[in-house]
C-alpha positions as CSV (number, residue, x, y, z in Angstrom):
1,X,0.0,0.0,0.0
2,X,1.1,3.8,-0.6
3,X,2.1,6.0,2.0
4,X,0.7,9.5,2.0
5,X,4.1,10.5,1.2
6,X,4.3,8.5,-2.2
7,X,0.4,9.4,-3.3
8,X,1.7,13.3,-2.9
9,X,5.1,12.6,-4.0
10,X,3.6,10.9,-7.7
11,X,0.8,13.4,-7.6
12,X,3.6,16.5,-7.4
13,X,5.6,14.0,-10.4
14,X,2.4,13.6,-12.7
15,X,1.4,17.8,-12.3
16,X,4.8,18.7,-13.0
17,X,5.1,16.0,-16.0
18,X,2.0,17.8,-17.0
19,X,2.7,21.8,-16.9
20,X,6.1,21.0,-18.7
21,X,4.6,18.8,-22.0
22,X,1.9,21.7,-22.1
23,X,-1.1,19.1,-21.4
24,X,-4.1,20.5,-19.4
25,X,-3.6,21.3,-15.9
26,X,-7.0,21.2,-14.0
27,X,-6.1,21.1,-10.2
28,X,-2.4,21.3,-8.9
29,X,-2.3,19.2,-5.5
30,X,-4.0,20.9,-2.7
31,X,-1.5,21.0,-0.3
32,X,0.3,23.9,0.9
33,X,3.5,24.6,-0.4
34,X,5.7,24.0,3.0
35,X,3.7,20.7,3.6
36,X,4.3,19.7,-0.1
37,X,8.4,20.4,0.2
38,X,8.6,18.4,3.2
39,X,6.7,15.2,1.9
40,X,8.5,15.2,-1.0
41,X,11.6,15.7,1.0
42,X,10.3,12.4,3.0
43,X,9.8,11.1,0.1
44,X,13.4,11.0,-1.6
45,X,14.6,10.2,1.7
46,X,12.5,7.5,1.7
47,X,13.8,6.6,-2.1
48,X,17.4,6.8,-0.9
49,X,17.0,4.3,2.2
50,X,15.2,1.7,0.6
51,X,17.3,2.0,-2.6
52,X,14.8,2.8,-4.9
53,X,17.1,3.1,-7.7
54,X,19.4,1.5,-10.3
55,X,22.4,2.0,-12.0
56,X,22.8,1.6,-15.8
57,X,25.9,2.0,-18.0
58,X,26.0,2.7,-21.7
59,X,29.0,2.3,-23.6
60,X,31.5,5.5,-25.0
61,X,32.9,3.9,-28.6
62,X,36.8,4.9,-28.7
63,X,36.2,6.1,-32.8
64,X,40.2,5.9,-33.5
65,X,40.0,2.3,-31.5
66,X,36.7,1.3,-33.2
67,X,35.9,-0.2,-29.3
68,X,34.4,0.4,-26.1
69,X,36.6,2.1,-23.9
70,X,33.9,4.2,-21.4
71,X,30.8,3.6,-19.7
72,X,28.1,6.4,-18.4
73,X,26.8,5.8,-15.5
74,X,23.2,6.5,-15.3
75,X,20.1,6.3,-12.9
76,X,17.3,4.9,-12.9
77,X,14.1,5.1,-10.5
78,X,12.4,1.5,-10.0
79,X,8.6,2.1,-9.8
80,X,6.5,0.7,-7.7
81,X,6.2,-2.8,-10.1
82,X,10.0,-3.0,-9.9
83,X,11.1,-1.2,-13.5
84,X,13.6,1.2,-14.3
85,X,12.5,4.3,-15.1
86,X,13.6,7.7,-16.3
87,X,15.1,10.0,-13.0
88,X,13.9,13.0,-14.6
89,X,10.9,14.4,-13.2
90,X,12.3,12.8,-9.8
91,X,15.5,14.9,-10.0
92,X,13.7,18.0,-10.9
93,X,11.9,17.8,-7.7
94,X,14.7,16.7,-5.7
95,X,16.8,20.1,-7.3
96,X,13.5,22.1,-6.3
97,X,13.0,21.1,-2.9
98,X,17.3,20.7,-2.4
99,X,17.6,17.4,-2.0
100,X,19.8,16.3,-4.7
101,X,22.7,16.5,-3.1
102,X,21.6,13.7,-1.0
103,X,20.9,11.7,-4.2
104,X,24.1,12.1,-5.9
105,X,26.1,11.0,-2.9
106,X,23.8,7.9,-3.3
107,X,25.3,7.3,-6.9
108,X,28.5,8.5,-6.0
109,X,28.7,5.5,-3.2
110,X,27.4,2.8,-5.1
111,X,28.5,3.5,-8.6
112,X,32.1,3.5,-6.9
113,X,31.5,0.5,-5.0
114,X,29.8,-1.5,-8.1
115,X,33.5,0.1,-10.0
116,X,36.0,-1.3,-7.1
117,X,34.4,-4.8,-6.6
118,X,34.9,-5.0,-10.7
119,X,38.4,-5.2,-13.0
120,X,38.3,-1.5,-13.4
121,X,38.8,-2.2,-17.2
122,X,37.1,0.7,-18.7
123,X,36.7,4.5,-17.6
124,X,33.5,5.9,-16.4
125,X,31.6,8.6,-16.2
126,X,29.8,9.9,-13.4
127,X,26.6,12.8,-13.5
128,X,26.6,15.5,-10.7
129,X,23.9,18.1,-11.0
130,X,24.6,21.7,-10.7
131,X,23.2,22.5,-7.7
132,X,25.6,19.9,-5.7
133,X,28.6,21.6,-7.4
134,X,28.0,24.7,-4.5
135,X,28.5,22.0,-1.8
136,X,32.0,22.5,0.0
137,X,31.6,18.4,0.9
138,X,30.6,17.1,-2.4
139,X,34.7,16.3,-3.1
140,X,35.4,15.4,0.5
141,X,32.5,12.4,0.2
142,X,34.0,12.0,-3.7
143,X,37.4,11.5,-2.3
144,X,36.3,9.1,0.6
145,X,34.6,7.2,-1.6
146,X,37.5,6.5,-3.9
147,X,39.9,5.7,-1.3
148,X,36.8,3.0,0.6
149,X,36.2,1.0,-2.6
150,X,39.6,1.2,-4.1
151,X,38.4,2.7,-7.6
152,X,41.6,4.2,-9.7
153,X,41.0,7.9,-9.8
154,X,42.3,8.1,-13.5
155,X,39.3,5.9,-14.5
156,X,36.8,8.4,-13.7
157,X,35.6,11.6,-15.0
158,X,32.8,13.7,-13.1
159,X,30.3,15.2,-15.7
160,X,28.0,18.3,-15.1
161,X,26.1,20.4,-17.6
162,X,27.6,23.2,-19.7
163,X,24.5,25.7,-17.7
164,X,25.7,24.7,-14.3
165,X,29.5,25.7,-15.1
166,X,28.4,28.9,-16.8
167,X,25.9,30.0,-14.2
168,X,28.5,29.8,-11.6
169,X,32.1,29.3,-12.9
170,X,34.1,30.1,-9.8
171,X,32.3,27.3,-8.1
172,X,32.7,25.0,-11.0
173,X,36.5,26.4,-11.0
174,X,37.1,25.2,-7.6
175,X,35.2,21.8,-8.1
176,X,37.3,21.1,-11.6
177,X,40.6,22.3,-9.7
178,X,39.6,19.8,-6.6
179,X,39.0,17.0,-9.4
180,X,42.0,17.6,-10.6
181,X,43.6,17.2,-7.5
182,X,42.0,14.2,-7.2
183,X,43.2,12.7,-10.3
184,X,40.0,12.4,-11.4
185,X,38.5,14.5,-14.5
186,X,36.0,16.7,-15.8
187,X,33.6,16.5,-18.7
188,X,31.2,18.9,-19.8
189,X,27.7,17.4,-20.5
190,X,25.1,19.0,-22.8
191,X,27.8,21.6,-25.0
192,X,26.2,23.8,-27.4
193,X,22.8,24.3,-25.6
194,X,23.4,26.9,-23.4
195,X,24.8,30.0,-26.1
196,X,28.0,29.8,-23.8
197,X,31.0,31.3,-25.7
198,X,33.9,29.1,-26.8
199,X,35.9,31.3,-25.0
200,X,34.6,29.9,-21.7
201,X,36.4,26.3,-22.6
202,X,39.9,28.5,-21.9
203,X,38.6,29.4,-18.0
204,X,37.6,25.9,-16.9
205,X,40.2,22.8,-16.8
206,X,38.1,20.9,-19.0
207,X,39.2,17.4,-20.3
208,X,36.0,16.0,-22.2
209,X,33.8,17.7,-24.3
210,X,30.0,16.1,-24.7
211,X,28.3,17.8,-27.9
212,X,24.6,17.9,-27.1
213,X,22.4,15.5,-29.1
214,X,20.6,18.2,-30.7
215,X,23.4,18.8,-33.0
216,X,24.0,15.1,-33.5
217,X,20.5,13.3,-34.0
218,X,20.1,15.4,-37.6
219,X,23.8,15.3,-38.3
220,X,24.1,13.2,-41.5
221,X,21.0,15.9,-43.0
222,X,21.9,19.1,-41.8
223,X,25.0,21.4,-43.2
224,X,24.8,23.6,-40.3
225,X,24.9,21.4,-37.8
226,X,27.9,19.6,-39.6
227,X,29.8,22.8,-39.1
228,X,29.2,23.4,-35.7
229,X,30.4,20.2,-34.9
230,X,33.5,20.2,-37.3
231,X,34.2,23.5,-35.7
232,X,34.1,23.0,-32.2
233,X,36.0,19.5,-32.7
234,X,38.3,21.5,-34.3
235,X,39.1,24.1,-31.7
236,X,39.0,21.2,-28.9
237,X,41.4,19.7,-29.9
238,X,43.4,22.5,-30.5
239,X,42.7,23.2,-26.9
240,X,43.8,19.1,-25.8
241,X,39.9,18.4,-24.7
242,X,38.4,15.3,-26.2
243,X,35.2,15.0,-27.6
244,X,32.1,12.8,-27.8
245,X,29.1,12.8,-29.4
246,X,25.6,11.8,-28.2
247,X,22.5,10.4,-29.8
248,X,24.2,8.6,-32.2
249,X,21.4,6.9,-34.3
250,X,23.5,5.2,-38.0
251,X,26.3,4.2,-39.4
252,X,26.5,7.4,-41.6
253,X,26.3,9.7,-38.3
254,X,29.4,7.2,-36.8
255,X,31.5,7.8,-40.4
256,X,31.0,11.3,-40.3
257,X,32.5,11.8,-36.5
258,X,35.0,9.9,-37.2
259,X,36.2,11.9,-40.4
260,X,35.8,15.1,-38.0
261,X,37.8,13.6,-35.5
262,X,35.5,12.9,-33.0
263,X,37.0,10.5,-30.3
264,X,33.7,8.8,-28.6
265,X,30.2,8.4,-29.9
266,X,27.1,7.1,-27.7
267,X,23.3,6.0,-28.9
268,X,21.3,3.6,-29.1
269,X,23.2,2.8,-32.1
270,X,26.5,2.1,-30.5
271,X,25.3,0.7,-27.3
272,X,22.4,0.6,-24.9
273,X,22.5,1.2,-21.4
274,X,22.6,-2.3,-19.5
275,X,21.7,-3.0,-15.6
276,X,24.7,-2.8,-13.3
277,X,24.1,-5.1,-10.7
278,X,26.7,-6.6,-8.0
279,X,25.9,-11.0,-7.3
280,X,26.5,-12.3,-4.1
281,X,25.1,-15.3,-4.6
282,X,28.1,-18.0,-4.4
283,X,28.7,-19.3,-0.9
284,X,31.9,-17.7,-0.8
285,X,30.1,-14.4,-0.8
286,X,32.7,-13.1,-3.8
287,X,31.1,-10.2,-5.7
288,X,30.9,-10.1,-9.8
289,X,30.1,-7.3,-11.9
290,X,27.3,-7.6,-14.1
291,X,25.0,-6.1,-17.1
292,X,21.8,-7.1,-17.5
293,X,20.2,-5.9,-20.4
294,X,17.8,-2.4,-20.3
295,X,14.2,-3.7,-19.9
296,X,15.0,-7.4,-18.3
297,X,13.9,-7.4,-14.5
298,X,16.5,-8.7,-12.2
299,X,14.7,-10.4,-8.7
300,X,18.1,-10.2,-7.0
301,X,19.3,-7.1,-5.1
302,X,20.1,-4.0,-7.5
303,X,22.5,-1.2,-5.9
């Protein structure tokens, strides 16, 4: 049975799903606004102790290596029959009422503790929203992290969204400079949404560029869009910052990057994401990594 806390919490989800594809919005939930923050607050809480989520990875093709060499991490929300859904609407609420934080330190933890109990043969990539780059302990918990599950620094780059960086650069200065630090890196998500001047890739130690999907989807049937991209790859890499593309969707979009010198593509057409799950079933109790398809349910424990 639902608690009041999930009936608000999905009614909040479904009006705000609503108002933002422009479908008719007849009553908004009749709470008051302070009662409404803090039962969706109890209810992300709730979320994070009972591990309401997943963790998917999609594969990064090396285009010079024709191979996989990088998985995205990415979240997922299990609903209430047990399936992987979009985080979207639930991290737009969890931004709003300034919870997030709490829920990327929940991928933080167990992404780097599904990394350390496996080879650590590829390099992944991590999401941090925005609004947790303000927190002074986001690296500290980052950094403790690392050193509890053993995970090679070098192996993992920290994404966040061209907007967050621009909107506040001194704090995505510090964050970048602490990553460094680290000996982890930094990749900008979503580039070439957010009218940001190329200029700004010379004021933030940037290592991977992440050309929005926008650009990409039309790529092989739009001139302009093919020189955007061939630009900006080429001042990149005049600038040492790799590049990948997103929303890659043929084989004519994959030749195409490659001949600008793109070095990753991801899509549906290279890769889709697959469950990361950690078994402990063996009496030994030895952990294996494993990917389960996107869309297969796995009964065993998901972290």
């Amino acid at each position: 049975m639902y608690k009041r806390q999930d009936l608000l919490l999905d009614g909040e989800t479904a009006w705000r799903r609503a108002k933002h594809e422009d479908h008719p919005v007849y009553v908004q939930p009749q709470v008051a606004a302070g009662e409404r923050r803090d039962i969706c607050r109890a209810g992300i809480h709730s979320a994070i102790r009972e591990n309401r989520f997943a963790l998917h990875a999609q594969p990064l093709r090396d285009l010079e290596l024709n191979r996989t060499t990088r998985h995205e991490i990415l979240l997922r929300v299990i609903d209430d029959v047990g399936r992987p859904t979009s985080p979207a609407t639930f991290l737009q609420i969890a931004e709003h009422v300034d919870e997030v934080l709490a829920v990327d330190r929940w991928v933080i933890d167990h992404a780097l503790q599904t990394i350390g109990d496996g080879p650590q043969t590829s390099h992944y990539q991590i999401n941090i929203s925005g609004q947790s780059l303000a927190d002074p302990l986001l690296l500290n918990h980052l950094r403790s992290a690392v050193d509890r599950y053993h995970v090679d620094p070098q192996r993992l780059t920290i994404e966040i969204t061209e907007t967050a960086a621009i909107g506040n650069l001194a704090v995505a200065r510090r964050f970048a400079d602490g990553l460094r630090d680290l000996g982890c890196q930094l990749a900008l998500d979503d580039f070439g949404t957010g009218n940001t001047p190329l200029s700004f890739l010379t004021k933030l130690p940037v290592d991977l560029v992440k050309i929005d999907g926008s650009f990409i989807q039309d790529l092989a049937r739009s001139e302009p869009h093919q020189a955007i991209v061939h630009g900006l790859v080429r001042m990149c890499r005049s600038l040492g910052i790799l590049t990948a593309a997103e929303y890659v969707q043929d084989d004519t979009t994959l030749r195409l990057l490659r001949n600008y010198g793109v070095d990753f593509a991801q899509g549906f057409h290279v890769g889709q994401p697959e469950q990361l799950v950690i078994r402990r079933d063996r009496p030994s109790q030895s952990v294996e990594l494993e990917l389960y398809p996107t869309g297969m349910i796995n009964h065993r424990r998901v972290i």
